[in-house]
N, C-alpha and C positions, 0 to 999 in steps of 0.2 A: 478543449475541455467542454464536456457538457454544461449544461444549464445552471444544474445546482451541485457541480462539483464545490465550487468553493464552500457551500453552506456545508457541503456535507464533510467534508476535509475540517471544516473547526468543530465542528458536532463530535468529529471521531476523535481532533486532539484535544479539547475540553475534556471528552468522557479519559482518554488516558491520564489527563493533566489528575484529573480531580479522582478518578479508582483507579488506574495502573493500565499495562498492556491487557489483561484478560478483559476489560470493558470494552477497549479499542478494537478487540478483534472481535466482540459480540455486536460491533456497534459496525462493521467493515460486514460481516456476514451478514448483519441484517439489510445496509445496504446491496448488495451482490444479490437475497433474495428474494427484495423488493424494488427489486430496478427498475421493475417495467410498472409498479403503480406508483410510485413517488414518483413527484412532480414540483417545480420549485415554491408552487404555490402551499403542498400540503408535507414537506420535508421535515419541518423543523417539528411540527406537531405529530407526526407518525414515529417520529423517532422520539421526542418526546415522550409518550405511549407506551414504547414500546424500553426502554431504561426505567420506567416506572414501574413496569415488572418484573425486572432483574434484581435479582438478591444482589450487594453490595455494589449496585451503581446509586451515588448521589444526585438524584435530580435536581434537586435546590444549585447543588455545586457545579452541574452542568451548563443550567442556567446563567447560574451567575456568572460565570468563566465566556460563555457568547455571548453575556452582553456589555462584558468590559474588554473582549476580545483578546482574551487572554491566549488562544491559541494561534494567533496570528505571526509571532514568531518563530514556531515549530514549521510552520506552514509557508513561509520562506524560508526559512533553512535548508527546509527540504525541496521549495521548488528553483531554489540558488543550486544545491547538490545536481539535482537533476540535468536542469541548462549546463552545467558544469560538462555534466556525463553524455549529454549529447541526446537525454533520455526526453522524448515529445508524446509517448503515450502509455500507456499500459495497455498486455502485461510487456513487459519489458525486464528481462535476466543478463544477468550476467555469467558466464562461463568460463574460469581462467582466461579474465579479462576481455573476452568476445563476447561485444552486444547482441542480443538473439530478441526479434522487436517481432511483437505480433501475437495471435493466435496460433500455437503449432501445435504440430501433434507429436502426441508420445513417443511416437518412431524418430520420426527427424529430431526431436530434443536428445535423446538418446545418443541419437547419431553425432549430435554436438558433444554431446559429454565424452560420447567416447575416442575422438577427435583431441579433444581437449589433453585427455588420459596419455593419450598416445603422445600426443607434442612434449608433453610433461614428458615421458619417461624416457623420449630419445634426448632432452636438451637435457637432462641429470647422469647420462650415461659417460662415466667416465673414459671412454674409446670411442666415442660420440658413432657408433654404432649402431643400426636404422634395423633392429628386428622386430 
């Protein structure tokens, strides 16, 4: 994990805890396209700033949720699930149950899916038949 994943993982489930999923993923995009100037030093106050000019995000409620650390149980659940799944980093998919771990590209995800497609429809075929 990066530096200030952890801050940034309760900043993202606060803002769901407290506005819903549409915060969470306003608040995930803004991470993703502030990667490279947030720093663990200026995280919380940039994103702070930055839910402060989103219609229907509560700041106060934001606040108040990271510092009673309210999201701290989402945020083991999920990284319980994870260890579970055998999952160590993002992005990380799943495909009719095959892990696909990394950066890829559109061609070879494709090429998983359609992998995926084809296993599916020879193990449903009633004459178990390989066309």
């Amino acid at each position: 994990m990066h530096k200030w994943a952890r801050t940034a993982a309760e900043i993202a489930a606060c803002a769901d805890i407290e506005a819903g999923d549409e915060a969470f993923w306003k608040i995930n995009d803004f991470f993703f396209k502030h990667q490279t100037t947030i720093t663990v030093e200026n995280i919380t106050a940039e994103t702070m700033n930055f839910i402060e000019q989103q219609p229907g995000m509560n700041p106060q409620g934001v606040s108040s949720c990271l510092a009673a650390h309210r999201g701290d149980s989402v945020i083991e659940r999920d990284r319980l699930t994870a260890q579970k799944l055998g999952v160590s980093g993002t992005p990380t998919l799943f495909v009719n149950g095959a892990q696909v771990r990394g950066v890829t590209s559109t061609d070879s995800l494709v090429a998983v899916i359609d992998q995926a497609e084809l296993g599916a429809r020879r193990a449903n075929r009633p004459d178990g038949e390989n066309r």
